[in-house]
C-alpha positions in Angstrom: 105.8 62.1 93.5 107.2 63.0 96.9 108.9 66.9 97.3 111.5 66.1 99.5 113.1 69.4 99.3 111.4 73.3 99.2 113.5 73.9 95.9 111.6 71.2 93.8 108.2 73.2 94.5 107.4 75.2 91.5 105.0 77.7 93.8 108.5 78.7 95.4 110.2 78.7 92.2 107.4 81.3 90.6 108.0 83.3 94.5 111.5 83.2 93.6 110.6 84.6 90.0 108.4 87.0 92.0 111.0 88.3 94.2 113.5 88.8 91.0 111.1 91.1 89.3 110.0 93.2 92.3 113.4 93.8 93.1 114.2 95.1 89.4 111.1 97.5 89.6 112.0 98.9 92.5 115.6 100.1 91.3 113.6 102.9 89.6 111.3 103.8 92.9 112.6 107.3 94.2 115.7 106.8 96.3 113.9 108.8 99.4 111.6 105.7 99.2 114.7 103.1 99.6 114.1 102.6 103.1 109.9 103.3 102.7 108.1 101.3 100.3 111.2 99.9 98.6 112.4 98.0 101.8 108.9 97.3 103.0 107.9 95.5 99.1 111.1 93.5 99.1 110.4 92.1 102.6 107.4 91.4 102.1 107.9 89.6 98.6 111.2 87.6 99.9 108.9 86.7 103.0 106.9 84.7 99.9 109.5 82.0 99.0 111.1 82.3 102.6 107.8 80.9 104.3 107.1 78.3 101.4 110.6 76.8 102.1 110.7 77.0 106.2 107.0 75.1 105.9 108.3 72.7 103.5 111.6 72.3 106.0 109.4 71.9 108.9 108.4 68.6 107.7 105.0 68.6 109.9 101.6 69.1 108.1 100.5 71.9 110.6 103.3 73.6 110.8 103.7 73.5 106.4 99.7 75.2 106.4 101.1 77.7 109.0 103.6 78.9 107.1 101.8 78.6 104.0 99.5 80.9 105.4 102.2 83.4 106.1 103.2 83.6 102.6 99.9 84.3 101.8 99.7 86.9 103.7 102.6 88.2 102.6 101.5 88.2 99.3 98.6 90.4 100.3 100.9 92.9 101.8 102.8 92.9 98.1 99.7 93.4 96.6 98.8 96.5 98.8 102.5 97.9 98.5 101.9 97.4 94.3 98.7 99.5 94.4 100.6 102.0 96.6 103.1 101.8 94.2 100.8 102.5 91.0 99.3 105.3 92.9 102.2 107.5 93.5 102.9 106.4 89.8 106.1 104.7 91.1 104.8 101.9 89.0 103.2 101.9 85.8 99.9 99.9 84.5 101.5 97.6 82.9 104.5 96.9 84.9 101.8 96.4 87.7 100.2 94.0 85.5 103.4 92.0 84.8 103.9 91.8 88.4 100.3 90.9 89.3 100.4 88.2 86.5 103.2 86.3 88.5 101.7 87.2 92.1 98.2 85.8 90.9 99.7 82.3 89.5 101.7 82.3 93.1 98.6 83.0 95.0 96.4 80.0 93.4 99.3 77.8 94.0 99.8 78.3 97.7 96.1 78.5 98.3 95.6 74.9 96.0 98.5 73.5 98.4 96.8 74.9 101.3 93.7 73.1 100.3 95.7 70.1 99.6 97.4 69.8 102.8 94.5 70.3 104.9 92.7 67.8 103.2 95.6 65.1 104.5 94.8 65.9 108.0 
């Protein structure tokens, strides 16, 4: 099966799940933080299904890995804010691990379609 459009990828689909949830944790971060770590963790997590889908739209092989690679870096950058987060105790354990469950399943996926793509080069 061909994706012809970003929607129809479920590793933008679980960013997009992602994004939803990091947005609801962060209504309870300290309102001095709202334009600190609350702004920088929603970037940084809408950057996610916002580079999946402008790779996907690009419709070039290098120019898909590229932006495939920005999401993944992204996704570091969430993970870093998240421990950040936990360690101001912004964020509990287990809301951390909620979060992480849903970043980790994100992260495999855009690495396996990294792998993928550069195989078809």
């Amino acid at each position: 099966m061909v994706v012809t459009h970003y929607k129809d990828l479920i590793v933008w689909q679980k960013a997009m799940d992602l994004v939803c949830l990091i947005y609801e944790i962060t209504k309870a971060f300290p309102k001095e933080e709202l334009y600190g770590l609350t702004s920088q963790i929603r970037r940084a997590a809408v950057s996610v299904p916002s580079n999946i889908a402008e790779g996907q739209g690009r419709k070039s092989t290098a120019e898909f890995r590229h932006f495939l690679s920005i999401a993944r870096g992204s996704l570091a950058e969430v993970e870093t804010q998240l421990i950040i987060a936990v360690r101001l105790n912004y964020l509990g354990k287990s809301q951390f691990q909620e979060i992480m469950d849903i970043h980790e399943e994100v992260s495999k996926m855009v690495f396996a379609i990294l792998k993928t793509v550069a195989r078809g080069e």
